[in-house]
PABA-323423 format. One line per 5 residues: number of its first residue (from 1); for each residue x, y, z of C-alpha. Coordinates in steps of 0.001 Angstrom, whole numbers, padded with zeros to 6 digits. Example, Ala and Ser with C-alpha at 12.3 -4.5 7.8 and 13.67 -1.06 7.14 Angstrom:
2
1	012300/-004500/007800 | 013670/-001060/007140
***
This chain:
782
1	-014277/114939/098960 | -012623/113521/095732 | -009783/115815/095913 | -009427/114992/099379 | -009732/111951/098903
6	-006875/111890/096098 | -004607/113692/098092 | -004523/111349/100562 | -003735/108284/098178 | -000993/110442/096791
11	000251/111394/100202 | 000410/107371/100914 | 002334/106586/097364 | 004902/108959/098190 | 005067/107693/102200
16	005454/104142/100878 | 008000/105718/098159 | 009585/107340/100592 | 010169/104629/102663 | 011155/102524/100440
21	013888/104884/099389 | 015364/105076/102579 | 015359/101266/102799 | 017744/101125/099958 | 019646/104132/100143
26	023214/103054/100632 | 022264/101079/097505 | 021172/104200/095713 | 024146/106471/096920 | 026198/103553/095041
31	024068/103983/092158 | 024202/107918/092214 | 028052/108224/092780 | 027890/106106/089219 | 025733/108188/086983
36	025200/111510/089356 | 023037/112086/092249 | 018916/112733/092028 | 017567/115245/094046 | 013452/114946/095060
41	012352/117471/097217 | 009835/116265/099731 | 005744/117104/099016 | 003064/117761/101348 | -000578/116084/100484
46	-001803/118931/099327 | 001481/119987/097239 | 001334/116398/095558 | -002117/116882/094716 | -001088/119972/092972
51	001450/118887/091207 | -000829/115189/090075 | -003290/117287/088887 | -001100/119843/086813 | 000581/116988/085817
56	-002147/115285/084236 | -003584/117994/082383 | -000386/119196/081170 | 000132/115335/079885 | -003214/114916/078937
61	-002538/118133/076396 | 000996/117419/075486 | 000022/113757/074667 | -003433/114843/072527 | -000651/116658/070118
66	002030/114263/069983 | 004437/116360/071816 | 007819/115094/073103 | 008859/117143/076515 | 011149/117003/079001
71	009474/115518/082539 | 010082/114729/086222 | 008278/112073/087699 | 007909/109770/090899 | 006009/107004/089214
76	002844/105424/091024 | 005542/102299/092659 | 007919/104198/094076 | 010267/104413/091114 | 011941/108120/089564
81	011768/108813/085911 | 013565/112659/084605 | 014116/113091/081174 | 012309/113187/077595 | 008640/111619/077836
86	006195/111123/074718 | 002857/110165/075253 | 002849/107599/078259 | 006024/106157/077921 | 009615/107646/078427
91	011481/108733/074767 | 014353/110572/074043 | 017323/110872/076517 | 016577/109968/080141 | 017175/108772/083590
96	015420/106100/085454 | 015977/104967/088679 | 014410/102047/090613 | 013229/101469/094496 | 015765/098470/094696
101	018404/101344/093306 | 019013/099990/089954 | 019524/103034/087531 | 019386/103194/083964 | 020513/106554/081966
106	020591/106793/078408 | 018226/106744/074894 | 014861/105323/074976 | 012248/104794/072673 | 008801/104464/073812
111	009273/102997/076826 | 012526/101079/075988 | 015867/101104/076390 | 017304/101530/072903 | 020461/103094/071738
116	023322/103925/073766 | 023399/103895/077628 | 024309/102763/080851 | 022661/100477/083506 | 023883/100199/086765
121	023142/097889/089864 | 023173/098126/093446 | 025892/096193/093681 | 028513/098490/091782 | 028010/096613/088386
126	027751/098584/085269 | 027107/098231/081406 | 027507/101011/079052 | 026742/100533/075742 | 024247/099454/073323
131	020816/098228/073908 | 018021/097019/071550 | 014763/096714/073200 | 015015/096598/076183 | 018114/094188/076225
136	021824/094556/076477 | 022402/094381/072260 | 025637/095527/070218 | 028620/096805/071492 | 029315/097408/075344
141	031176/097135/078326 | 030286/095275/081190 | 032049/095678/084610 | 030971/093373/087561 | 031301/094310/091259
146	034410/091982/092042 | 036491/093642/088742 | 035337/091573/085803 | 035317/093019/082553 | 033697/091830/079540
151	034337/094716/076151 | 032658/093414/072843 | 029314/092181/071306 | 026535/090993/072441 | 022509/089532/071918
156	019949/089694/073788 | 022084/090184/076807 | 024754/087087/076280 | 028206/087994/074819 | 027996/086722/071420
161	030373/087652/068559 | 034552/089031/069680 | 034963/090010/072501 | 037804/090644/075278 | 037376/089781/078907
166	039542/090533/081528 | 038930/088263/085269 | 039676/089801/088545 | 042125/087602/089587 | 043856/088840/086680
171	043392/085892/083831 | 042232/087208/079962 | 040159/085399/077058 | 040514/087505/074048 | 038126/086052/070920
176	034718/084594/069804 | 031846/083947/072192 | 028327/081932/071140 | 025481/082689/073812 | 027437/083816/076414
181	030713/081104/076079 | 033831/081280/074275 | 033781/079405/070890 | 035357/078674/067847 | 038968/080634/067723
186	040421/082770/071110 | 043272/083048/073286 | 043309/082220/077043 | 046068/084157/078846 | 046430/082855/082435
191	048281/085756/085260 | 051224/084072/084994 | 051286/084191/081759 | 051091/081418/080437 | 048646/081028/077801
196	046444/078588/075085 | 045768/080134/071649 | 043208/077721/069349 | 039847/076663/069147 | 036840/076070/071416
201	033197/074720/072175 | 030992/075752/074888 | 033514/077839/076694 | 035904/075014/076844 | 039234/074414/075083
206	038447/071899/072720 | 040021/070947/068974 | 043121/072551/067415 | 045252/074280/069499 | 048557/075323/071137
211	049232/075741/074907 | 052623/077696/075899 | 054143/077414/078988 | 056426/080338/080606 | 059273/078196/080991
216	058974/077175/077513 | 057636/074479/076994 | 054783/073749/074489 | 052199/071433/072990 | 051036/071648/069700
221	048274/069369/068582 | 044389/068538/069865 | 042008/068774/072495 | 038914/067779/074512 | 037500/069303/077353
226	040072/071171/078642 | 042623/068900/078212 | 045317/066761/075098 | 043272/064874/073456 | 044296/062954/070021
231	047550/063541/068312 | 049695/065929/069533 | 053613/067088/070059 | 054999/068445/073567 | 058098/070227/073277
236	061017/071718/075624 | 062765/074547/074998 | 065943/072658/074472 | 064481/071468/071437 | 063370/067756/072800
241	060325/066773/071859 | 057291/064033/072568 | 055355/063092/069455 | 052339/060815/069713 | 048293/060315/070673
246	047294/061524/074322 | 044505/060445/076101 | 043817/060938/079895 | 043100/057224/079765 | 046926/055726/080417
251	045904/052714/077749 | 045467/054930/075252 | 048550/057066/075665 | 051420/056031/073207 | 053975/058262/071872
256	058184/058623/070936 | 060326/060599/073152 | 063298/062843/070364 | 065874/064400/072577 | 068339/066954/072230
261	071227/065228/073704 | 069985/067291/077099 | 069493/063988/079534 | 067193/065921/082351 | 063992/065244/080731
266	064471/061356/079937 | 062580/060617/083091 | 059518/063110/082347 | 056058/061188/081924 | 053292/062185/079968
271	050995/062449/083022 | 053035/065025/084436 | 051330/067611/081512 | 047799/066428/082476 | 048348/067281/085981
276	050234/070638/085013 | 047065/071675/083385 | 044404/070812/085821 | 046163/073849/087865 | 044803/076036/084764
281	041726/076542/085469 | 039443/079110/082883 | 037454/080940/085321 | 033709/081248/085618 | 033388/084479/086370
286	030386/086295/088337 | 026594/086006/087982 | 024089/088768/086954 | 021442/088613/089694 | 018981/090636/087595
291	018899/091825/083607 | 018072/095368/082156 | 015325/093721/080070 | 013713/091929/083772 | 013360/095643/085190
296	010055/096688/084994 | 008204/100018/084453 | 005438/101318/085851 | 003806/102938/082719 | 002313/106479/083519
301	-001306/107106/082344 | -002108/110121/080627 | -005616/109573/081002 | -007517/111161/083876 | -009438/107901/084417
306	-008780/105961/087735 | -006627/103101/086840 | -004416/100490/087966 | -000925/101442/086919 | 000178/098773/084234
311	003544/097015/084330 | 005821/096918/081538 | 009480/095353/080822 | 011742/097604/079753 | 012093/095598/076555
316	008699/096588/076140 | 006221/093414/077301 | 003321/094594/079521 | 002856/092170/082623 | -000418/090874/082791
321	000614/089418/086524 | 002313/085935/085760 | 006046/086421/085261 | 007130/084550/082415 | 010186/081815/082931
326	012030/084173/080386 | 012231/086949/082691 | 013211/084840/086070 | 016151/083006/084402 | 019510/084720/085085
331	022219/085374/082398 | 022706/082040/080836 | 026076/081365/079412 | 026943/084016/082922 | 029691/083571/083682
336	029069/080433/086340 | 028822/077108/084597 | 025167/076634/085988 | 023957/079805/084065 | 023485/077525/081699
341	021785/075202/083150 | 019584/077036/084692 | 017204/077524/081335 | 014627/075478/080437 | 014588/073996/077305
346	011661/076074/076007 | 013564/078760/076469 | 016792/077281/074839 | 015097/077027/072159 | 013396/080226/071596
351	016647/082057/072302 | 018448/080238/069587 | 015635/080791/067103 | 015841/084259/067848 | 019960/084461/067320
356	019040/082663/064273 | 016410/085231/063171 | 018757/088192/063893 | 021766/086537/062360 | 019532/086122/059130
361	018533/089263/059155 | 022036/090366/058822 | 021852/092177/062293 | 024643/090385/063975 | 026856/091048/061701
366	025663/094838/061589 | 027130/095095/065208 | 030487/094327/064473 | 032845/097184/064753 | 033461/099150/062266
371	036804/099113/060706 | 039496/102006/061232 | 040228/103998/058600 | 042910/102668/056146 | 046173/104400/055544
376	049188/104268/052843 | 051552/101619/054017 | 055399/102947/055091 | 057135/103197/052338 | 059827/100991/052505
381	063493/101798/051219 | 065326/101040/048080 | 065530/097202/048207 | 068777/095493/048768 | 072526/096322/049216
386	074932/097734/046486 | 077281/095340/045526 | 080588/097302/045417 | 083990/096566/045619 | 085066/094686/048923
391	081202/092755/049488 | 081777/088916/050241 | 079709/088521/046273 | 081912/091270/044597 | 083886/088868/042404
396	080713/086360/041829 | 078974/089550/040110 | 081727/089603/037907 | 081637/086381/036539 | 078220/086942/036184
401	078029/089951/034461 | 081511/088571/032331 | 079773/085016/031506 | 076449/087208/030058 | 077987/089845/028542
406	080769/087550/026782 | 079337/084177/026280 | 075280/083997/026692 | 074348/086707/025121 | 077147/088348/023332
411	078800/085827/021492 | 075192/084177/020349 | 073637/084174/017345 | 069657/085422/016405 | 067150/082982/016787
416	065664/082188/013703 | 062489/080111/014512 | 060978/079343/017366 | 060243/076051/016442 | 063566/074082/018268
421	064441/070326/017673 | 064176/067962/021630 | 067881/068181/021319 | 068184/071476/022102 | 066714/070853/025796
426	068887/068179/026153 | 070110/069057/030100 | 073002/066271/029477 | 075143/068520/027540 | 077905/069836/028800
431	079808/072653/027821 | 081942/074925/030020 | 083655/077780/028917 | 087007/078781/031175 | 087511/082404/031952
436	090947/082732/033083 | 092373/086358/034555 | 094929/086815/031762 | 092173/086308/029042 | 091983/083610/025846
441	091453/084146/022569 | 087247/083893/023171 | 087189/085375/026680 | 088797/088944/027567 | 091019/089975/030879
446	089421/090456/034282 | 090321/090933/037692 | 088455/088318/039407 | 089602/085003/040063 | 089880/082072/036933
451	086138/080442/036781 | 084236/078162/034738 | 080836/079502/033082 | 078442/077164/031797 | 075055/077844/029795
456	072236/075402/030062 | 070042/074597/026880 | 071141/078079/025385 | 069231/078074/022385 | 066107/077313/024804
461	066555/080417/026542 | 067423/083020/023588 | 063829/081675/022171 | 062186/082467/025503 | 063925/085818/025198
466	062340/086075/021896 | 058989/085403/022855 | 058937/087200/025881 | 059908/090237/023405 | 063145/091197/025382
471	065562/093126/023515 | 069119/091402/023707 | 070942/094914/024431 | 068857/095890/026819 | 069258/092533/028725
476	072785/092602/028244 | 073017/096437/029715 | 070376/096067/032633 | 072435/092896/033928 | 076321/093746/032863
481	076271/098021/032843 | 077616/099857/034633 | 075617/100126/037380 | 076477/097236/039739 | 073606/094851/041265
486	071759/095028/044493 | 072195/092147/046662 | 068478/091287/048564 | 069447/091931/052683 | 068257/088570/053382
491	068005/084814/051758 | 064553/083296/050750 | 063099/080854/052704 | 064948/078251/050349 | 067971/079553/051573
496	068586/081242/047900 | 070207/084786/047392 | 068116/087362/045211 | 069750/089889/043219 | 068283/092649/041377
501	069388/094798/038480 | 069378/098291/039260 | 067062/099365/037046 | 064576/096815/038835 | 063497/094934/035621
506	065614/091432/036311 | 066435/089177/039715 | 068857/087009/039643 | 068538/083835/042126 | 071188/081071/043434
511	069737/077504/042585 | 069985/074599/044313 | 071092/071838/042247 | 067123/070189/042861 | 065498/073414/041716
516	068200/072913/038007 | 067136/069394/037766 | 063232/070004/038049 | 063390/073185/035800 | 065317/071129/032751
521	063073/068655/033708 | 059852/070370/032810 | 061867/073354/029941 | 060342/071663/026816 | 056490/071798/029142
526	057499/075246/029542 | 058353/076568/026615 | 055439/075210/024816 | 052844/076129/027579 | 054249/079521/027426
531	054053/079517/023436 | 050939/078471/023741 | 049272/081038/026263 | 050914/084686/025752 | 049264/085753/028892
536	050622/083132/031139 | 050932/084124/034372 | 053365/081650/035145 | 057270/083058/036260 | 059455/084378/033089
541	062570/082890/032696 | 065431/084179/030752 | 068382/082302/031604 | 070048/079707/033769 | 073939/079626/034107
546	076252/078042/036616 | 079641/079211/037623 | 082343/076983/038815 | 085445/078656/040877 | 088189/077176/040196
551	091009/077034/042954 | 090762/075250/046365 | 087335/076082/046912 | 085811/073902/043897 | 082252/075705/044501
556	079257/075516/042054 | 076847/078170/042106 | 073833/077897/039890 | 071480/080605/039293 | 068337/081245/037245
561	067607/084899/035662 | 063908/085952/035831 | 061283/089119/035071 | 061129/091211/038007 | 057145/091165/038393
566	056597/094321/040583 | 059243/096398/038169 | 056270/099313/037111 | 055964/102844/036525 | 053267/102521/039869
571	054833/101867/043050 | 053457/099151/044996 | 051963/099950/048480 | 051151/096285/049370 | 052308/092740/048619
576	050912/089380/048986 | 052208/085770/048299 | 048731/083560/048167 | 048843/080077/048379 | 045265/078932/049743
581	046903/077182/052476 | 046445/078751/056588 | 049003/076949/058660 | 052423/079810/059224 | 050730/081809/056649
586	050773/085073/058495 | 053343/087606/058466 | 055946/086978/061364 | 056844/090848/061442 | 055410/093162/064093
591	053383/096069/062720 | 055451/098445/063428 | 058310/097129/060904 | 055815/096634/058398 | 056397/098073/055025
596	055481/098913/051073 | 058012/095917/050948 | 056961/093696/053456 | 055567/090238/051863 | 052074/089867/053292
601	050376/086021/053314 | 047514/084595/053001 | 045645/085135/056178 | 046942/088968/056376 | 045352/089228/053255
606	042196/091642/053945 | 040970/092203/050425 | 039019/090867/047934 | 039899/092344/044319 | 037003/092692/041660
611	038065/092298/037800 | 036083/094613/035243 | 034353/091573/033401 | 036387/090715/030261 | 039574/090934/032201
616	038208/088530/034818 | 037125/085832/032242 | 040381/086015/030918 | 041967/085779/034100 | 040126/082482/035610
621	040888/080755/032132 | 044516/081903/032289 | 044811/080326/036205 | 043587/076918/034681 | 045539/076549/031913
626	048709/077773/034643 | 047322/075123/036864 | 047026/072045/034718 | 050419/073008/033331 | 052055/072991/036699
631	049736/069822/037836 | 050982/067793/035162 | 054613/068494/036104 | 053927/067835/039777 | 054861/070766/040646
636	053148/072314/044321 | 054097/075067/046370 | 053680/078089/044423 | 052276/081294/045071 | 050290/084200/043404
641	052408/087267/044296 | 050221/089978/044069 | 051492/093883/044243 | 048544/096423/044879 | 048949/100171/044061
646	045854/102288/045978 | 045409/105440/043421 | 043462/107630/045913 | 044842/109241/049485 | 044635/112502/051059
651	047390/114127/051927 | 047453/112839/055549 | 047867/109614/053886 | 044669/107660/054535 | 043293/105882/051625
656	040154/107009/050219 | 037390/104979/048933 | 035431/104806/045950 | 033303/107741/045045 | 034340/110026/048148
661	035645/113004/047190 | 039624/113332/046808 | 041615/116318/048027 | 043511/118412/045843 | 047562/117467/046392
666	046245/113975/048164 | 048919/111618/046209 | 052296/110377/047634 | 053507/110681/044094 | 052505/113570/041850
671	054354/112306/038702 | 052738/109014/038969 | 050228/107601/036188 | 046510/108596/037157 | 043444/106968/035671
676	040149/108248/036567 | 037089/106099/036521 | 036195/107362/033443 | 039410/106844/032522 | 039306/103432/033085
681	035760/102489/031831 | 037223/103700/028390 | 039882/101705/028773 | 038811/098689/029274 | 035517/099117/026537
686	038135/099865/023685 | 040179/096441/023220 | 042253/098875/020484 | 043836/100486/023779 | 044722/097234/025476
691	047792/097257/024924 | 049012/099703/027600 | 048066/096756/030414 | 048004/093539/030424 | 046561/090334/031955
696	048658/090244/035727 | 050437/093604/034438 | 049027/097352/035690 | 045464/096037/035702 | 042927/098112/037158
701	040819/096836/039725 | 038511/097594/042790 | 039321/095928/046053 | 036883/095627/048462 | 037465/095621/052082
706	037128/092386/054291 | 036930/091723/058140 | 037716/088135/059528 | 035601/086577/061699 | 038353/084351/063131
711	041927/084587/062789 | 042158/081115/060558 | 039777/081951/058593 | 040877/082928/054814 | 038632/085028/053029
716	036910/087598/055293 | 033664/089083/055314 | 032831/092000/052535 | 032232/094935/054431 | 031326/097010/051067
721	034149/099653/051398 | 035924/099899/047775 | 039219/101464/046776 | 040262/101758/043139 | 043663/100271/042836
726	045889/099040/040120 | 046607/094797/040389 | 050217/093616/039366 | 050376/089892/039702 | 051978/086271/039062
731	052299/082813/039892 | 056211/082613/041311 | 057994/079584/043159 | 057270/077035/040308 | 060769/074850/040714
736	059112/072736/043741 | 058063/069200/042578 | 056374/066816/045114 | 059337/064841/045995 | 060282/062323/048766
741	060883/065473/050546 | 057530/066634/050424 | 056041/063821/050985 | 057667/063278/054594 | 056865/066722/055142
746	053152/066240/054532 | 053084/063168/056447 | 055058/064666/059574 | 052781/067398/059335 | 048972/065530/059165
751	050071/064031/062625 | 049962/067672/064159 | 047353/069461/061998 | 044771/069537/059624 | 046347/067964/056414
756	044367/070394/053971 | 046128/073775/055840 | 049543/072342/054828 | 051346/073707/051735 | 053249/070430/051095
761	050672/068331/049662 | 049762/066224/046192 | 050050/068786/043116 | 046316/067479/041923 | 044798/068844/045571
766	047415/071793/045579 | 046103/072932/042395 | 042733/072583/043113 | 043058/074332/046480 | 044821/077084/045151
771	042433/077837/042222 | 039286/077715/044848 | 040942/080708/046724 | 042208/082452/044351 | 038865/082406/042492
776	037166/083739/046121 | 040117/086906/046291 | 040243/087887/042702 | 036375/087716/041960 | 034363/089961/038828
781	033353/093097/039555 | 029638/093765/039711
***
């Protein structure tokens, strides 16, 4: 009678299951044509008492020893369950489809979804990726029914962390999300291309940002809700422009109109961009009608007793037969503005404690992906262009080479102390020296042009010579051999030339007649700061001439003779000029063109370089002293140019990190210096072998790899992956004093932005800014 009995109850589960099924089978085709089609063969009574009853003794044994085996089950509810089962619960790799054709296939883990998988709904949806109990958790992709896509991280089912989503109707938000809305730094791209690139707040555009038109047309500056808001700058692409403070409130809109000379826009009104941009619309996207972690199971009893099936989340909670508000809520932060408020505040709350919780825990930040493999940089090709007979600068390098080799170094005689009387920086003196074709009795015959050569504070410069140990026939032959100089293919940003000597250990650079004045200026500061400290890392100058051309061209042409700071028996695979400013200080190159010689800034920077501890002590003493020095001159707007040489790569040319093993044959450059670790341990213990490096010269170092979280942000997040390198650095573009100049620049510039990511500002906050990032970047190694 009890069999009986059971068979019939079984016989009116699978009825019920099987009507069910039908109910919602177009909805389970969907499903099925998505992660592969179930087959259940139909079962008499007395077959589904047979196969209950095996069933449960088989899982009453398995589950007695702890034994994980594969199973194929129609649950008590109506739902299918074929995979890995441990116990009572589903565990391992499985499949799990529900009556209302839901379908989830992937890892589990008693009873819940966790680990990689893929969750599909009747509707055509999917998500494939990560889940932590029971919730969609890390790294996935999900695809809505209409065509959404959302790629990138997420918590406890909201999009939280980067992530790219692409609309239907074709628009694209690439960048951070917070609970399901876009935040802090991302770029909008509308489908007709148009686009906004800055900062935002609860999935609205709101502070610094920049909104470009296709025609165009621009504005720089900052917003509120979607729209200008505050001071900002409109511009055409005839080069007009609109500078002032917008405001949707007409009262509060004042600004200056700058044309071109082009007359057509003379008539525009500021309006016009408000209602331009309440056609851009950021779209809301699609809700989730249910969650992974709101499907239930029905939890299989491996016990022979009779009893009620219990129901369980797939995040794990067991239903007791209330459903909590939790699990009713849909997505909030979905992609409908009401997702959000839809949630209680209860619930607000314990959502954000839990973010909180995982982002202390370090998980968050776990999910992020990992980064690709680093490889050697291109190497780039000899730099610069031979100056031979015929350039535009042939005859210039001749009265270079025939003022030096003649006049400033030549003809002078040995310094004899270094200790030099205030008149011998006296920048009022004037003595030119005329070097006619024919020759004079102090100057020999050449075949350039007649010029004028003048030396400035002579003396000055043959005791900087002295100190800076620099032989005065080996300057003479590296600048006036032979071998002729290399001309730099392009001008600085300054708008100087750069020449080097071809043997790399000297650049020569034009002058503007500002730069002179502010380097006599601040010689005698010089000369004694760089007495004073022998490890300076300031620029080493050697000379600074001007030649005058005589004729009817009347030119001057004034030019300063320095130490080549990445001339060194290790070639250098990456540069960087640091400031510790953010605004334009990313590489305008596209990857593709990007180099061994490329000049990296500040936020392509994507290191942080650890100093064995003596050296590191020595260096943030070193970068004060610089910094006072160059603060007490005024001077702002230099850099710390920074070459880094990797000393480990396999022969396919992908770096390789600290303590991983290296290939035999892995280096670029066999004849190359090598230090081991040991090596280098040994090196730096013994100060009696010091000698062979020096403070900014061929120091070895670790770097440590970093990962921004935003694009402005400067110093990235550690991600613990070291390479041993070796460091060759300087502080460069000292000639800059904060002059009227400057100070229009930083004032034009605080309308737009954020005064403190400006370069042009007061030497006292220039210097402090720079030695707080530098001091983050170049940090002691542990």
């Amino acid at each position: 009678m009890k069999k009986n009995k059971m068979s019939k109850e079984q016989g009116c589960v699978l009825k019920a299951w099987e009507v069910t099924v039908r109910k919602t089978q177009q909805a389970k085709k969907r499903a099925n044509n998505i992660f592969g089609t179930v087959s259940v063969a139909p079962q008499t009574d007395d077959e589904a008492t047979a196969t209950e009853e095996n069933d449960d003794e088989t899982s009453t044994n398995r589950s007695s020893i702890g034994e994980l085996y594969n199973a194929e089950r129609v649950l008590p509810n109506g739902d299918y369950y074929t995979g890995q089962w441990y116990d009572s619960f589903p565990h391992g790799h499985g499949k799990y489809l529900w009556t209302d054709g839901c379908m989830y296939i992937g890892e589990w883990y008693n009873g819940e979804t966790m680990g990689k998988g893929k969750f599909g709904w009747p509707s055509g949806a999917t998500y494939e990726g990560e889940f932590k109990s029971g919730y969609m958790d890390g790294i996935g992709t999900y695809t809505g029914p209409s065509g959404d896509t959302y790629r990138g991280q997420w918590v406890m089912n909201l999009k939280h962390g980067h992530g790219i989503k692409s609309y239907a109707n074709g628009d694209v938000y690439d960048g951070e999300w917070m609970r399901g809305l876009q935040e802090a730094q991302g770029k909008y791209r509308w489908r007709d291309e148009s686009y906004y690139i800055g900062e935002w707040k609860n999935g609205m555009i709101c502070g610094k940002g920049t909104f470009i038109w296709t025609d165009g047309c621009r504005y720089d500056g900052f917003w509120d809700d979607g729209f200008p808001s505050g001071n900002g700058t409109f511009k055409w692409d005839d080069g007009s422009f609109y500078v002032g403070h917008w405001s949707q409130d007409p009262e509060e809109m004042n600004g200056t109109y700058y044309p071109s000379g082009n007359e057509e826009n003379l008539e525009w009104d500021p309006k016009d961009v408000f209602n331009n941009l309440s056609e851009y619309k950021i779209c809301s996207g699609e809700r989730v009608p249910v969650l992974p972690s709101q499907k239930k199971l029905s939890v299989w009893n491996s016990s022979k007793r009779v009893e009620k099936p219990r129901r369980i989340s797939v995040d794990g909670r067991v239903s007791v037969g209330l459903d909590r508000a939790f699990e009713k809520m849909n997505m909030w932060g979905s992609e409908s503005g009401e997702g959000a408020a839809d949630i209680d505040s209860t619930t607000r709350r314990y959502l954000d404690a839990e973010i909180m919780r995982l982002e202390a825990e370090g998980f968050i930040q776990s999910l992020k992906p990992s980064p690709v493999p680093m490889r050697l940089p291109r190497a780039g090709k000899k730099q610069g262009e031979t100056i031979s007979k015929g350039h535009r600068n042939y005859e210039l390098m001749l009265n270079l080479q025939l003022g030096i080799s003649r006049h400033a170094v030549g003809k002078q005689a040995a310094v004899v102390s270094l200790d030099l009387k205030h008149s011998a920086f006296d920048p009022k003196e004037k003595v030119w020296t005329r070097f006619p074709p024919e020759g004079t009795k102090y100057t020999p015959p050449h075949q350039s042009s007649e010029f004028k050569w003048k030396d400035y504070c002579p003396l000055v410069f043959r005791s900087l010579r002295k100190l800076f140990k620099v032989d005065p026939a080996d300057y003479m032959l590296s600048i006036c051999g032979n071998d002729a100089l290399r001309e730099l293919s392009s001008p600085g940003k300054s708008g100087s030339f750069f020449y080097l000597t071809n043997d790399d250990r000297y650049m020569i650079k034009t002058m503007k007649k500002s730069e002179t004045k502010v380097l006599l200026r601040m010689l005698a500061a010089y000369y004694n700061h760089v007495r004073a400290f022998e490890n300076t890392l300031v620029i080493r100058f050697y000379s600074l001439h001007c030649v005058k051309l005589t004729g009817t061209i009347q030119k001057k042409v004034r030019f300063v003779i320095m130490g080549n700071l990445f001339c060194s028996e290790y070639s250098v695979h990456r540069r960087f000029d640091l400031k510790g400013s953010s605004l334009g200080r990313t590489t305008d190159k596209p990857e593709s063109e990007i180099n061994s010689n490329t000049i990296l800034k500040d936020l392509d920077l994507n290191f942080i370089f650890r100093l064995q501890k003596a050296w590191y002590q020595e260096f943030i003493r070193q970068v004060d002293k610089d910094c006072e020095f160059l603060e007490q001159e005024r001077i702002m707007d230099y850099s710390l140019l920074v070459g880094i040489h990797f000393r480990e790569a396999s022969v396919a040319g992908e770096l390789i990190p600290s303590g991983a093993r290296t290939p035999i044959g892995e280096f670029e450059d066999e004849s190359a210096p090598r230090l081991s670790r040991a090596d280098v341990d040994q090196l730096l213990s013994d100060p009696t072998r010091w000698a062979s490096i020096r403070l900014g010269g061929n120091m070895p170092a670790r770097a440590e790899r970093t990962m921004r979280r935003s694009d402005c942000e400067l110093v990235g997040e550690p991600t613990g992956e070291y390479y041993e390198v070796v460091m060759i650095f300087g502080i460069i573009d000292i000639l800059q004093d904060y002059d009227i100049s400057k100070k229009l620049e930083h004032a034009y510039k605080s309308i737009q932005y954020d005064p403190t990511s400006i370069s042009a500002v007061d030497p006292r906050l220039y210097s402090r800014r720079f030695r707080d990032f530098i001091f983050k970047v170049i940090t002691e190694d542990d």
